[in-house]
Every structure is written in structure tokens, then in C-alpha cells.
VEXGU-394518 format. One record per residue (C-alpha): residue in three letters; x, y, z. Coordinates in nm, 3 decimals, always signed. Example, Ala and Ser with C-alpha at 12.3 -4.5 7.8 and 13.67 -1.06 7.14 Angstrom:
// VEXGU-394518
<site><residuo>ala</residuo><X>+1.230</X><Y>-0.450</Y><Z>+0.780</Z></site>
<site><residuo>ser</residuo><X>+1.367</X><Y>-0.106</Y><Z>+0.714</Z></site>
This chain:
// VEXGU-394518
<site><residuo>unk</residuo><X>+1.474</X><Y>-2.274</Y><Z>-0.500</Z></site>
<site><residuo>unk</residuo><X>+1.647</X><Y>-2.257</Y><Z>-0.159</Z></site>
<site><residuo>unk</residuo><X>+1.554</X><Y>-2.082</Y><Z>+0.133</Z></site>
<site><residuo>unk</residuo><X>+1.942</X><Y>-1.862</Y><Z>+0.086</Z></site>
<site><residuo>unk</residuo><X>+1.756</X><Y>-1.754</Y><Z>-0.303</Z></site>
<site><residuo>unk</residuo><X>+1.429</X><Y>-1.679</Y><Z>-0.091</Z></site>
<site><residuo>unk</residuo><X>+1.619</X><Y>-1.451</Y><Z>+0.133</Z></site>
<site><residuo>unk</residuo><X>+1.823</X><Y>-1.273</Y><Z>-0.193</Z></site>
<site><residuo>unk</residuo><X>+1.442</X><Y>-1.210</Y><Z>-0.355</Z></site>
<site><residuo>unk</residuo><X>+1.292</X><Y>-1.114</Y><Z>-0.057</Z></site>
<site><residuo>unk</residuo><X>+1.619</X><Y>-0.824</Y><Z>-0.019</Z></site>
<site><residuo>unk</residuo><X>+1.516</X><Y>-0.651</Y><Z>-0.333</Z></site>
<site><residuo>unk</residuo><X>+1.133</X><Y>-0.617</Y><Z>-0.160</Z></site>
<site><residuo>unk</residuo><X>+1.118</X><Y>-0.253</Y><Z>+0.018</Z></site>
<site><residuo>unk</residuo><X>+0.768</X><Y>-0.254</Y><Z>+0.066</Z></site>
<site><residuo>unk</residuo><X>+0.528</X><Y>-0.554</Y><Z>+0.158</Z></site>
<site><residuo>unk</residuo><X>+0.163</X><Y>-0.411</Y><Z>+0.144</Z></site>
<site><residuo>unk</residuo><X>-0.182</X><Y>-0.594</Y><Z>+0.250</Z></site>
<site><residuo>unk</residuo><X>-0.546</X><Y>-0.493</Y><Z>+0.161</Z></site>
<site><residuo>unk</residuo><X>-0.746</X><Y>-0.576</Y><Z>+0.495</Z></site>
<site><residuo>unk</residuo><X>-1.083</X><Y>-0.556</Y><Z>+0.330</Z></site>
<site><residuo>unk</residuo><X>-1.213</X><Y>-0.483</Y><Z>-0.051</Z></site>
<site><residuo>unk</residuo><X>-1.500</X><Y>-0.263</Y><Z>+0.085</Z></site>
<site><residuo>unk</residuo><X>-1.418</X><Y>+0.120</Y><Z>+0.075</Z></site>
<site><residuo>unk</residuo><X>-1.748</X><Y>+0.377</Y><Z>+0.127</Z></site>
<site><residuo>unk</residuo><X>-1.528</X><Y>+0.637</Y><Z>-0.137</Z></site>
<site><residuo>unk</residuo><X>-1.573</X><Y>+0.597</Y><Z>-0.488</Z></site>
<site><residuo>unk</residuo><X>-1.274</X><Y>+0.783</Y><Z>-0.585</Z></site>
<site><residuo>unk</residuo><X>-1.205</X><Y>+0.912</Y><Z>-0.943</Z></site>
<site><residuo>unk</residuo><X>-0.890</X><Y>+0.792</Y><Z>-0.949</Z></site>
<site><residuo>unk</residuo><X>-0.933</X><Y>+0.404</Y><Z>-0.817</Z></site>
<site><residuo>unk</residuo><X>-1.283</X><Y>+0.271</Y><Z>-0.869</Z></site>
<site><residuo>unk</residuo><X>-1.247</X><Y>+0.312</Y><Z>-1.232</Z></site>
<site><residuo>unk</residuo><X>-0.986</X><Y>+0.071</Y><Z>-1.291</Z></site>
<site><residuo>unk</residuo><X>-1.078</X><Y>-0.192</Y><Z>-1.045</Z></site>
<site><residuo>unk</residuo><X>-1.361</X><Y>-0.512</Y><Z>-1.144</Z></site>
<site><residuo>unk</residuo><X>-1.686</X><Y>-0.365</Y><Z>-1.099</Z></site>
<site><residuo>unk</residuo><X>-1.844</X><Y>-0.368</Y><Z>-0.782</Z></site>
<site><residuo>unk</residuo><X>-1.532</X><Y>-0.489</Y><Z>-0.610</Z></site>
<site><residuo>unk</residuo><X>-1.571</X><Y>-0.166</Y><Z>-0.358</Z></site>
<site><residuo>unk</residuo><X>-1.894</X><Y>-0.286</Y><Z>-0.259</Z></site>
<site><residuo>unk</residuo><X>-1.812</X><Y>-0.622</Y><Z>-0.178</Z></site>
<site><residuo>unk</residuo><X>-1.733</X><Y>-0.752</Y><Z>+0.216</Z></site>
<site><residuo>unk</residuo><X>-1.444</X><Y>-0.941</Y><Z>+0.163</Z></site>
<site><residuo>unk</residuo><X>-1.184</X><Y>-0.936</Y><Z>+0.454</Z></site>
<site><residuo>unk</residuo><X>-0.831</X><Y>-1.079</Y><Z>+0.495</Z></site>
<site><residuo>unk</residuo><X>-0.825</X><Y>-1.348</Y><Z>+0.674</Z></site>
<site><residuo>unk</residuo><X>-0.621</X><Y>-1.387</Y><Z>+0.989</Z></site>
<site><residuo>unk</residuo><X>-0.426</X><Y>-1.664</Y><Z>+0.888</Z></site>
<site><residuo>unk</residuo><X>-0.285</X><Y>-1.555</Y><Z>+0.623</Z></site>
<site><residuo>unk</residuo><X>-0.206</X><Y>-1.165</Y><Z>+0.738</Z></site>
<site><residuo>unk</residuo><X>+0.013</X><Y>-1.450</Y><Z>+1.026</Z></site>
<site><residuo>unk</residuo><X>+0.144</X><Y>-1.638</Y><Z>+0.841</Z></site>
<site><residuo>unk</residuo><X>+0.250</X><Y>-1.367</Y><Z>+0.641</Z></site>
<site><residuo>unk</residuo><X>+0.386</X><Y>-1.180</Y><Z>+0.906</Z></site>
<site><residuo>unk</residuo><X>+0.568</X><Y>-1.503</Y><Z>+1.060</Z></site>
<site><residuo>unk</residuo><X>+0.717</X><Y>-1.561</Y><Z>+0.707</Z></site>
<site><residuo>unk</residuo><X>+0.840</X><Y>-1.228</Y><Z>+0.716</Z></site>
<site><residuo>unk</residuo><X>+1.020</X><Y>-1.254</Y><Z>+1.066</Z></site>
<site><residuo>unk</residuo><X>+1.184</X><Y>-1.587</Y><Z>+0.947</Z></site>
<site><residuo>unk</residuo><X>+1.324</X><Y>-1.396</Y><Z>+0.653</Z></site>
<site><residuo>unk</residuo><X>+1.451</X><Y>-1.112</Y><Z>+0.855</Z></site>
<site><residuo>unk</residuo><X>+1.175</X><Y>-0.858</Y><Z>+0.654</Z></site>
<site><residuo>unk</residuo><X>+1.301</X><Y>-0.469</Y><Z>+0.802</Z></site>
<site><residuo>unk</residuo><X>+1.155</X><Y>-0.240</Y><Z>+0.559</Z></site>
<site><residuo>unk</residuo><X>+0.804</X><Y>-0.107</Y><Z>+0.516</Z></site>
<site><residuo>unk</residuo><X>+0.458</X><Y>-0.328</Y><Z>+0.621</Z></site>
<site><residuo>unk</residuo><X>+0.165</X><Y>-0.135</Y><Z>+0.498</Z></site>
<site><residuo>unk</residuo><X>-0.225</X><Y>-0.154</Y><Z>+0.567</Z></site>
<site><residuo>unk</residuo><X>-0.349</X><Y>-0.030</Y><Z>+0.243</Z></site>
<site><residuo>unk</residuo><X>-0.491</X><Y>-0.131</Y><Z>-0.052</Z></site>
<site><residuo>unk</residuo><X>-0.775</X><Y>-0.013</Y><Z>-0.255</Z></site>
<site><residuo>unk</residuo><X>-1.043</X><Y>-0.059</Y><Z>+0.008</Z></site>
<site><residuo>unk</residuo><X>-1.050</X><Y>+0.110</Y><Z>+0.336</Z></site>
<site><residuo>unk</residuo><X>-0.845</X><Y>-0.025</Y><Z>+0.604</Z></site>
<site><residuo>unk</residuo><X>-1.035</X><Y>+0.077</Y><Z>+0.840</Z></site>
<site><residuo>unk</residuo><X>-1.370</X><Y>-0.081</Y><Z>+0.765</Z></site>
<site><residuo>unk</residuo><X>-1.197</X><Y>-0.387</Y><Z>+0.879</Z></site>
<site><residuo>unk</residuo><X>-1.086</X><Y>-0.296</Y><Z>+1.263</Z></site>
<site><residuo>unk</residuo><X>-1.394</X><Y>-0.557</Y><Z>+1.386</Z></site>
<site><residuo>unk</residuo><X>-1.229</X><Y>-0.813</Y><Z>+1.164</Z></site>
<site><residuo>unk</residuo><X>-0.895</X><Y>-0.801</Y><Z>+1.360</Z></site>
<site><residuo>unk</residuo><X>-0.692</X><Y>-0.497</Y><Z>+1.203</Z></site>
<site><residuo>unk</residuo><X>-0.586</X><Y>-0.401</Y><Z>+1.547</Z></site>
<site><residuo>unk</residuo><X>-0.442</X><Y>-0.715</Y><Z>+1.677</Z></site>
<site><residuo>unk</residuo><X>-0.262</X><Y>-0.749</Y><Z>+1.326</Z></site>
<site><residuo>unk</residuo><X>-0.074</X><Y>-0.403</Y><Z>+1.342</Z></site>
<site><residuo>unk</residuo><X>-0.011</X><Y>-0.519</Y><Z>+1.698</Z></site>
<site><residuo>unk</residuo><X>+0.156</X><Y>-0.847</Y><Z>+1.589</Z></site>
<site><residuo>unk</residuo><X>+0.338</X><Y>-0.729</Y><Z>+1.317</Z></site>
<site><residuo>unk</residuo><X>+0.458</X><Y>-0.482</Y><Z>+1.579</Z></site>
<site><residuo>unk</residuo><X>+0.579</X><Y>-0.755</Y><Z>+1.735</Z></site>
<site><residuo>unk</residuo><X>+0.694</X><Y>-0.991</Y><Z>+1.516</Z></site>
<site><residuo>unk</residuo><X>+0.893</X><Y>-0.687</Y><Z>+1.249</Z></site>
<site><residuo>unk</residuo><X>+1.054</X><Y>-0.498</Y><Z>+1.566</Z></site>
<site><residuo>unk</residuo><X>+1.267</X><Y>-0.318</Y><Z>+1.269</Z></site>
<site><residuo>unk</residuo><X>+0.986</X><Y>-0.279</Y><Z>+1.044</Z></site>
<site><residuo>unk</residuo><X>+0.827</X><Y>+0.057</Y><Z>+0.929</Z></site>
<site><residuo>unk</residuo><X>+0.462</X><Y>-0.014</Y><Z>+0.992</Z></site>
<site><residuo>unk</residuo><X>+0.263</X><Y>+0.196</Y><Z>+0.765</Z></site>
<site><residuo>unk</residuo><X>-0.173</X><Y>+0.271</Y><Z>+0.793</Z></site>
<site><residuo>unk</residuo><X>-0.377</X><Y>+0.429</Y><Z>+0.512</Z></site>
<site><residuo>unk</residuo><X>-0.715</X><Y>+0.574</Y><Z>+0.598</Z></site>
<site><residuo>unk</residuo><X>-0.968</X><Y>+0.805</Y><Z>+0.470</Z></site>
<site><residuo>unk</residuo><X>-1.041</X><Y>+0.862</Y><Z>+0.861</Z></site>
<site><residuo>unk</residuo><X>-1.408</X><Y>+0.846</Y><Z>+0.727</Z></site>
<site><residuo>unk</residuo><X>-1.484</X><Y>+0.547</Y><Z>+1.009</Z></site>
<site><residuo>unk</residuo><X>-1.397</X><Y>+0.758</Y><Z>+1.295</Z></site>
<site><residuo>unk</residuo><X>-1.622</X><Y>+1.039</Y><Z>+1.175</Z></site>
<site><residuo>unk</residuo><X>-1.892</X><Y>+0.738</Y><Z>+1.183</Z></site>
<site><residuo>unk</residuo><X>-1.858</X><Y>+0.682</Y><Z>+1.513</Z></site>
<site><residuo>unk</residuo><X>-1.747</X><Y>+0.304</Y><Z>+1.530</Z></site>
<site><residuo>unk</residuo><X>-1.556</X><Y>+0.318</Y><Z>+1.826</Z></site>
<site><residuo>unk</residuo><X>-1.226</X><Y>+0.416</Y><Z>+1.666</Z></site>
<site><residuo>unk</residuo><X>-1.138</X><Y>+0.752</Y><Z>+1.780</Z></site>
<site><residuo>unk</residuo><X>-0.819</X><Y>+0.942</Y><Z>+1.742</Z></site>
<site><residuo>unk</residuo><X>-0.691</X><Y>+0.860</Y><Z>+2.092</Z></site>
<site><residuo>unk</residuo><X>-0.774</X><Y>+0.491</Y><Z>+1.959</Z></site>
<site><residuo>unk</residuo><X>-0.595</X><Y>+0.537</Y><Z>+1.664</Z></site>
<site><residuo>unk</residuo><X>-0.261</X><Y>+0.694</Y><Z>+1.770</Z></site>
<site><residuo>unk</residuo><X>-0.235</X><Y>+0.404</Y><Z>+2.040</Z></site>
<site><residuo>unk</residuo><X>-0.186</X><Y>+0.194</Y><Z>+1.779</Z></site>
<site><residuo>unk</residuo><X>+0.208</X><Y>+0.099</Y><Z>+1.741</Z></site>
<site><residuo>unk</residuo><X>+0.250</X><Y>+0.234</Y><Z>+1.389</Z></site>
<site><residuo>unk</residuo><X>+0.552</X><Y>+0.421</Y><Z>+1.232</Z></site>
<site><residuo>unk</residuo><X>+0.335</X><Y>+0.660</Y><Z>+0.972</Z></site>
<site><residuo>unk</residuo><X>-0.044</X><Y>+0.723</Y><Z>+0.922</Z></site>
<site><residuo>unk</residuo><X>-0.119</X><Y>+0.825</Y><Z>+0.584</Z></site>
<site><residuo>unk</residuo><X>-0.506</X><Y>+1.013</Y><Z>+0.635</Z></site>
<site><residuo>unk</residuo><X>-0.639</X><Y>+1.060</Y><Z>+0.254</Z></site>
<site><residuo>unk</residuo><X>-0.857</X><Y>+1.269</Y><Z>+0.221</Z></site>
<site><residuo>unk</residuo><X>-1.089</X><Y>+1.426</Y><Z>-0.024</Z></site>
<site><residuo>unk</residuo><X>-1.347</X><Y>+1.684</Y><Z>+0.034</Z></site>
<site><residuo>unk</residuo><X>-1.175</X><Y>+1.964</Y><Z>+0.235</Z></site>
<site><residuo>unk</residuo><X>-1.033</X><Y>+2.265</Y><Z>+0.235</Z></site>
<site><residuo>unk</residuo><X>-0.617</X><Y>+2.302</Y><Z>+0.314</Z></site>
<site><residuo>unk</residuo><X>-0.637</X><Y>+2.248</Y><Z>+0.684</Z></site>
<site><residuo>unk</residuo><X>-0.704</X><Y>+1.938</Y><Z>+0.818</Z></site>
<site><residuo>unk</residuo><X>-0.629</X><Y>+2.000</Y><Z>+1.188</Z></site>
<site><residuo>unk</residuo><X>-0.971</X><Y>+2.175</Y><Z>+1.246</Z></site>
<site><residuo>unk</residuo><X>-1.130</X><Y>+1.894</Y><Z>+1.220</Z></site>
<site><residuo>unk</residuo><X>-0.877</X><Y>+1.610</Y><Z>+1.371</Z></site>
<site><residuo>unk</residuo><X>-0.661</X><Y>+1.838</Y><Z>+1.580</Z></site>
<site><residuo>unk</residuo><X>-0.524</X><Y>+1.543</Y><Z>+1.790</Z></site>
<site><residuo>unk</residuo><X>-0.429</X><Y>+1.382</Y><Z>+1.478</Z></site>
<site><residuo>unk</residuo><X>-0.277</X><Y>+1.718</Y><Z>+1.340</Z></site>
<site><residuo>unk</residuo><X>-0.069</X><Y>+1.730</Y><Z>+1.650</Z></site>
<site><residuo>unk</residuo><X>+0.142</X><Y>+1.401</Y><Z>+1.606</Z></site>
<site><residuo>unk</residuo><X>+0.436</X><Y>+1.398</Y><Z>+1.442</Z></site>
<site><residuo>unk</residuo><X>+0.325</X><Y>+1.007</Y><Z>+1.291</Z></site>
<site><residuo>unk</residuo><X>+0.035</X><Y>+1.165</Y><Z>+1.135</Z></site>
<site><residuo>unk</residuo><X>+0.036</X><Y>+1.275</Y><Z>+0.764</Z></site>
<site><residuo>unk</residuo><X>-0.249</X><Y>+1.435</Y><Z>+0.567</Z></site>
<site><residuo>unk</residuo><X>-0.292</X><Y>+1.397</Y><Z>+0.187</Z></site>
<site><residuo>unk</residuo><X>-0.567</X><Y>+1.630</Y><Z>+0.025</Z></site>
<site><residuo>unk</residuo><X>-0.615</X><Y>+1.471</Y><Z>-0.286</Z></site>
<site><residuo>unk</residuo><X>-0.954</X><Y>+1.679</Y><Z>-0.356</Z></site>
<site><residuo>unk</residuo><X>-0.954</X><Y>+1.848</Y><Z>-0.729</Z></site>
<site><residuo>unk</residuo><X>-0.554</X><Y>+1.842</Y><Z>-0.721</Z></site>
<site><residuo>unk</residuo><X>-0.387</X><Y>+1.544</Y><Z>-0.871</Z></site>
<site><residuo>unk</residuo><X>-0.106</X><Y>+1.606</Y><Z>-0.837</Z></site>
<site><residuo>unk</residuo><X>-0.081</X><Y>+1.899</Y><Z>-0.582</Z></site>
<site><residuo>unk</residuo><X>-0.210</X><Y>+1.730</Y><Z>-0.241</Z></site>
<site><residuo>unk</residuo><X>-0.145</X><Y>+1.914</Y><Z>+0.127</Z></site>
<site><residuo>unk</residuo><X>+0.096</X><Y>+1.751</Y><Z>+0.347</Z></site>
<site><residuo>unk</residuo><X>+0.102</X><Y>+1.809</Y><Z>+0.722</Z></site>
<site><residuo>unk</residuo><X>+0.358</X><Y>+1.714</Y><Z>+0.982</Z></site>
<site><residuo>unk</residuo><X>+0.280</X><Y>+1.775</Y><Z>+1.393</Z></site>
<site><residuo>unk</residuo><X>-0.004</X><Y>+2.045</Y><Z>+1.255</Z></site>
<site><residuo>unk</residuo><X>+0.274</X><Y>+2.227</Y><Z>+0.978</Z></site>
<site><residuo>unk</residuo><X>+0.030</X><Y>+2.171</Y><Z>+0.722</Z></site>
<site><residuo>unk</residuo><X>+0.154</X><Y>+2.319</Y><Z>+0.397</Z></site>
<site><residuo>unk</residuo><X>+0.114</X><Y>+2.288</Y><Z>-0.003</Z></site>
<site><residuo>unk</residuo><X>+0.353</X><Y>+2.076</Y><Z>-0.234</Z></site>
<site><residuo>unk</residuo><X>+0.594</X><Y>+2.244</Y><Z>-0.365</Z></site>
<site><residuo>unk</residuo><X>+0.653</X><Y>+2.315</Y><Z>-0.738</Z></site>
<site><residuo>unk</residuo><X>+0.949</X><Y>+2.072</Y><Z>-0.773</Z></site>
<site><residuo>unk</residuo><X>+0.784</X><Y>+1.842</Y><Z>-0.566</Z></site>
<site><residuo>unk</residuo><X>+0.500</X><Y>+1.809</Y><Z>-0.843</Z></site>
<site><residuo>unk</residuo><X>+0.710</X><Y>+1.752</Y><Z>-1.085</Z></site>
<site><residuo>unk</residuo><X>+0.928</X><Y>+1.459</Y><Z>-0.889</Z></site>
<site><residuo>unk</residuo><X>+0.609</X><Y>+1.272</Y><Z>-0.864</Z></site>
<site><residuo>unk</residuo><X>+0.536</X><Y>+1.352</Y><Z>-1.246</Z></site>
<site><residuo>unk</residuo><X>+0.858</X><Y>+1.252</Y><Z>-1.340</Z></site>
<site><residuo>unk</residuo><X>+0.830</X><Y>+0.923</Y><Z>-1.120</Z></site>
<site><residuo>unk</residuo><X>+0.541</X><Y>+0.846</Y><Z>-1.337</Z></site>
<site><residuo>unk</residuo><X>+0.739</X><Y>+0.803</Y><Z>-1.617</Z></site>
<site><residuo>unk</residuo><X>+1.034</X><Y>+0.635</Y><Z>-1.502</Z></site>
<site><residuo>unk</residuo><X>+1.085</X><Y>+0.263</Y><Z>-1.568</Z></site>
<site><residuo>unk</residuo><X>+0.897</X><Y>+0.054</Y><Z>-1.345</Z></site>
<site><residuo>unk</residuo><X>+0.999</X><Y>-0.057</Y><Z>-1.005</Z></site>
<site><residuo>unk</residuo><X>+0.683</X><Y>-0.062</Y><Z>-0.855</Z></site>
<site><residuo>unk</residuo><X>+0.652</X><Y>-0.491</Y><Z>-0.906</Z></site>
<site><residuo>unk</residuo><X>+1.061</X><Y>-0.492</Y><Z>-0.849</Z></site>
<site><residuo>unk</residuo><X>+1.055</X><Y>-0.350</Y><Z>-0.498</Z></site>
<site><residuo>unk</residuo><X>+0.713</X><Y>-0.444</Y><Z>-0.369</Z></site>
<site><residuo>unk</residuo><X>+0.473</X><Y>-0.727</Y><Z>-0.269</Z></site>
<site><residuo>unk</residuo><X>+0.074</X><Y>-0.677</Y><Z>-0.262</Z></site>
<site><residuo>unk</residuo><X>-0.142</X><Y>-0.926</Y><Z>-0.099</Z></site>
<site><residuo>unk</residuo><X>-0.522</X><Y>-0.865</Y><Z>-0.174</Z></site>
<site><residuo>unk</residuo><X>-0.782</X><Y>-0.915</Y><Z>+0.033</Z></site>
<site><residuo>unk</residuo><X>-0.918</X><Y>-1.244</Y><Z>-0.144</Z></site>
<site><residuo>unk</residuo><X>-0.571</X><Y>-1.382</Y><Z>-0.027</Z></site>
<site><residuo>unk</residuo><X>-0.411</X><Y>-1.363</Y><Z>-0.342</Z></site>
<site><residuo>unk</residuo><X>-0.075</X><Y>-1.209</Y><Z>-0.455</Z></site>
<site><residuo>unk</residuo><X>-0.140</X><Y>-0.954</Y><Z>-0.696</Z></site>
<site><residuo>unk</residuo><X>+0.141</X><Y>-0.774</Y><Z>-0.918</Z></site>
<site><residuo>unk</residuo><X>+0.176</X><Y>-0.487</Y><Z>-0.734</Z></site>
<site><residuo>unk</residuo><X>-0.057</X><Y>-0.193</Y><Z>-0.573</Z></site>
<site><residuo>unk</residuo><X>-0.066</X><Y>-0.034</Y><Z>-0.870</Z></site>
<site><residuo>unk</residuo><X>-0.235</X><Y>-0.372</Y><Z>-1.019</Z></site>
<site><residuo>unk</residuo><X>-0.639</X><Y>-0.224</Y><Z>-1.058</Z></site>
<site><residuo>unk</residuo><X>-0.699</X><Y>-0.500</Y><Z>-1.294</Z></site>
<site><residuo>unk</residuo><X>-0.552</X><Y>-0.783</Y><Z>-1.112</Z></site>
<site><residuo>unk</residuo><X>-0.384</X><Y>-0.944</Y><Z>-1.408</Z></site>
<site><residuo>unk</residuo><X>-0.138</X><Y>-1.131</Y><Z>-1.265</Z></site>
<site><residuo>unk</residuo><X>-0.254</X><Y>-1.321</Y><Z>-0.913</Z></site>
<site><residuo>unk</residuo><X>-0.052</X><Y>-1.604</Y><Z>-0.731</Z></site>
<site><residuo>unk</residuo><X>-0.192</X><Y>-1.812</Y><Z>-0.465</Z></site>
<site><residuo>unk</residuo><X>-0.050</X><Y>-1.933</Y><Z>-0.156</Z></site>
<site><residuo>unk</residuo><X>+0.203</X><Y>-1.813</Y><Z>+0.138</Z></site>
<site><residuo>unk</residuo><X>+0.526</X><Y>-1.586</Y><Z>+0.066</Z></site>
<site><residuo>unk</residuo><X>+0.759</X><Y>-1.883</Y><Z>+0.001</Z></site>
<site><residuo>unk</residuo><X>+0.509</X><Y>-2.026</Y><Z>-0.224</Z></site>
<site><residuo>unk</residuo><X>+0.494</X><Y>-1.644</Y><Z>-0.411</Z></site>
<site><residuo>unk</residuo><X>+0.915</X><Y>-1.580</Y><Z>-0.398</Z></site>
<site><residuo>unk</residuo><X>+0.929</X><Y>-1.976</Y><Z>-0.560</Z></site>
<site><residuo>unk</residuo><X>+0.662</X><Y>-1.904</Y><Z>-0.827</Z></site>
<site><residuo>unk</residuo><X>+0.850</X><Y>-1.965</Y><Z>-1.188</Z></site>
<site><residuo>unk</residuo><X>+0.603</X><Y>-1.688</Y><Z>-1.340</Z></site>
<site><residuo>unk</residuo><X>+0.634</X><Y>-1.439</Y><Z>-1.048</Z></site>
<site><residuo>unk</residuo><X>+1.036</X><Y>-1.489</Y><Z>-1.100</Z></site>
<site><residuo>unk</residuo><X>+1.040</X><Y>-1.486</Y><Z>-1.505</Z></site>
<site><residuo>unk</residuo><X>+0.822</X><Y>-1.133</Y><Z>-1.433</Z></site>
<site><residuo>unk</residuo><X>+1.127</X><Y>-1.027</Y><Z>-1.180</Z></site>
<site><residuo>unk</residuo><X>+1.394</X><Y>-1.117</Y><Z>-1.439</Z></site>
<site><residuo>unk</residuo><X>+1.164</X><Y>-0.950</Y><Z>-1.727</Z></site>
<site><residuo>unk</residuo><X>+1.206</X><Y>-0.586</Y><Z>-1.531</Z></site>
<site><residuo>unk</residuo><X>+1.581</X><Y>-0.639</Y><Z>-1.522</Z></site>
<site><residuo>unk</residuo><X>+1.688</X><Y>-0.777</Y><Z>-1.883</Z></site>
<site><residuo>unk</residuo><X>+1.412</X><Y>-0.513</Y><Z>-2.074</Z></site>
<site><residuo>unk</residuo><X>+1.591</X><Y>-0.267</Y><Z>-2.266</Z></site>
<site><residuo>unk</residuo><X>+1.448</X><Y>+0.119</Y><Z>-2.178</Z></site>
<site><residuo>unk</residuo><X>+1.317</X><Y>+0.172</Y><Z>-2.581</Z></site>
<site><residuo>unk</residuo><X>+1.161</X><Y>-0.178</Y><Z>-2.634</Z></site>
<site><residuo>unk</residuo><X>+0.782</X><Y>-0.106</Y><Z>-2.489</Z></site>
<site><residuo>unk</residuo><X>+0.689</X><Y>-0.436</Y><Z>-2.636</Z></site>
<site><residuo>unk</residuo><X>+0.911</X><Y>-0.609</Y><Z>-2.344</Z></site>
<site><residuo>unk</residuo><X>+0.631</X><Y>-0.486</Y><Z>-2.053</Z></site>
<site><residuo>unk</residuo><X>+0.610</X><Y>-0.771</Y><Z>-1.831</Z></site>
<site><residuo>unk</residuo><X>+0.243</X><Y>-0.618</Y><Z>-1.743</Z></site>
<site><residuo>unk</residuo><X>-0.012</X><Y>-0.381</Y><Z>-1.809</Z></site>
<site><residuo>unk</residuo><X>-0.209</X><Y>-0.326</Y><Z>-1.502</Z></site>
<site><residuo>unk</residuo><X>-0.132</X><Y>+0.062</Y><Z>-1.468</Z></site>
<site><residuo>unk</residuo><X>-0.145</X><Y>+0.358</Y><Z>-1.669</Z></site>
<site><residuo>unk</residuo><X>+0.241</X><Y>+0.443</Y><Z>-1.610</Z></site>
<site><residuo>unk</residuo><X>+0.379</X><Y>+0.452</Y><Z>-1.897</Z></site>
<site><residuo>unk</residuo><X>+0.667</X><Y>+0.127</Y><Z>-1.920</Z></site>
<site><residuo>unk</residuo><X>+1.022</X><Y>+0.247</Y><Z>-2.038</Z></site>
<site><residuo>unk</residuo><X>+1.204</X><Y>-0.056</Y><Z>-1.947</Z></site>
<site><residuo>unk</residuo><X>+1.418</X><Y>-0.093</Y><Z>-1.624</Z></site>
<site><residuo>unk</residuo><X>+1.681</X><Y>+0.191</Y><Z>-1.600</Z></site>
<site><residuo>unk</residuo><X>+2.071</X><Y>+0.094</Y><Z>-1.540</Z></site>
């Protein structure tokens, strides 16, 4: 494959996503479940190499849409292993990129030396703060955070589907029809592997962040991933599968349910 065909599969990508570490201190109900046992508790951290190489990749190609520090561990837990100078670089490197940080925002209440001052220095777009055991208003207990516009709060505690969202301290329930848009995103066809690149913390390309199993991983850089014949055939799978033929799912790393890609 040429580098033009590169480019062309890289254009379909919205949203590039790498886990900095597999270690998270949560054991959430609706993650730890799916994921190999004991993978939570493990201390396995992205290496630096790769997260630049990924990133320098990614400026080659021209990448402009979302870079996200996610995954199913906590992002966090890895700022002594060089989070800070890779947000910073891809910063650099992805001027047009929307740089994206999960967190459960547990490590700052632990005292680590990442503070809210510390955190809102860093040059990202949107900070997504999970979290799990409080009541609807955040900003009493990270009222610096609550102030920035950057800064949004998910309450995910005992509502699954009805989190809190909070924008520059507006912090407000989800609406009704909101609900049901993510419910009915659920069971739309999947473009979760079409639009989307995951890169796990073991350095390995898995199908997408929705993969808790890790079914499908490919090894080596982003050229090596966007040349990969079984990473493509799963691409072209998505497109050619009619919406009523189930038995077409490319994967089955997720409990949404797979209708085929839509027209």
C-alpha cells in the first residue's frame, strides 16, 4: 500500500486514542468485568517511543481530529512515566488537533503532586473528570476545575445512562432526549472500529476502545497498523455488511448490539 492509500485510511480516523498505563485504582461495574483478569492491577505503562512515534506518524499524515489520553486504566497514574511531556508534544506536533484527557481526578485527591492549577496548565482542548461516588455537584469539591470552560464532569454513580455534565461550573442533569440519543447510539451499526484507532498500553493496536477483550491486536507503528491486510479486510467488512445479516460482525469485543454498517 502507498503512503497516498495511508493518508485516504487515516481520513476516515476521527479519533486516535492511547491507554498511558493498564493500572486504574477503580474497579468500575461497567469496565473491569469485561477486561482479562487482573489487567487493572497490573503496572504496565506506554512507552515513550511509541506514544512519539505515534505522534510523529500522525504529523506526517496531517492527523487534525481528536488525540485522546484514555483507555481503561487511569491516565493519570502514569504522569511520573511521562504523561505530561506527551500531551505537551502532541501539543506540539498536532497544532490542529483536539487533545482530549480522561481522569477519575482520584490522583490529585492523593496528593501526588498533580493539583488542579497543575492540571489546567496542561495544553489540552477537553478534560473529561469521571467520576463515581458523588452527589450532582462536583464544583464543591474541585471548584477551580468547575470554573474552566475545558473542564467536563461525568457522574456516572448509580445512573447509566443519566450522568451530570458541567461546563465553567453550569453543572446540570442529562436531559431526557439526551438519554435516549446515547441509547439509540447503542444500537446503531458500528462505527466505533470505522472512525477510531486504540493503542493499548502493552503497545499493541487493539480494535477499538470499546475492545474489553482484546480480540483483535496488531503490532507495530501506525503505518505498519493502516498496511495490516487483517486490520483492512476488518475496515472493508464494516462497509460491505448488510444491516440484517448479524452473522457478518467483523468482531465481538462489545456488548453493542452489530446491525451492519448503515448507508
Amino acid at each position: 500500500m502507498t503512503r497516498p492509500d495511508v493518508k485516504a485510511v487515516l481520513s476516515e480516523i476521527k479519533h486516535v486514542e492511547v491507554e498511558p498505563t493498564t493500572y486504574c485504582n477503580r474497579r468500575c461495574a461497567f469496565c473491569d468485568p469485561g477486561l482479562p483478569k487482573g489487567r487493572h492491577a497490573e503496572d504496565t505503562y506506554l512507552s515513550t517511543d511509541v506514544v512519539v512515534r505515534l505522534i510523529d506518524d500522525l504529523a506526517t499524515l496531517g492527523y487534525s481530529q481528536r488525540f485522546v489520553f484514555c483507555g481503561f486504566g487511569e491516565p493519570l497514574a502514569a504522569w511520573h512515566e511521562g504523561l505530561h511531556g506527551w500531551i505537551a508534544y502532541a501539543h506540539q506536533k498536532l497544532p490542529g488537533a483536539k487533545l482530549v484527557l480522561y481522569t477519575n481526578l482520584d490522583m490529585i485527591e492523593e496528593g501526588n503532586g498533580i493539583g488542579e492549577l497543575v492540571l489546567l496548565a496542561l495544553p489540552l482542548s477537553e478534560i473529561r473528570a469521571n467520576i463515581y461516588d458523588l452527589g450532582p455537584d462536583p464544583a464543591l469539591r474541585w471548584p477551580i476545575l468547575a470554573s474552566d470552560p475545558r473542564v467536563r464532569f461525568e457522574n456516572h454513580a448509580g445512573r447509566p445512562h443519566g450522568w451530570w455534565h458541567s461546563r465553567a461550573g453550569n453543572i446540570q442533569p442529562v436531559s431526557e432526549v439526551e438519554q435516549s440519543q446515547v441509547l439509540a447510539h447503542r444500537h446503531r451499526a458500528c462505527r466505533w472500529f470505522k472512525t477510531q484507532l486504540f493503542l493499548a498500553a502493552e503497545g499493541e493496536w487493539w480494535t477499538c476502545c470499546m475492545d474489553m477483550k482484546g480480540e483483535h491486536r496488531w503490532p507495530g507503528g501506525l503505518f505498519d497498523l493502516l498496511t495490516n491486510p487483517e486490520y483492512l479486510q476488518m475496515r472493508e467488512a464494516l462497509t460491505r455488511a448488510p444491516v440484517d445479516r448479524a452473522d457478518l460482525r467483523p468482531c465481538s469485543t462489545c456488548a453493542y448490539p452489530w446491525v451492519g454498517e448503515r448507508p
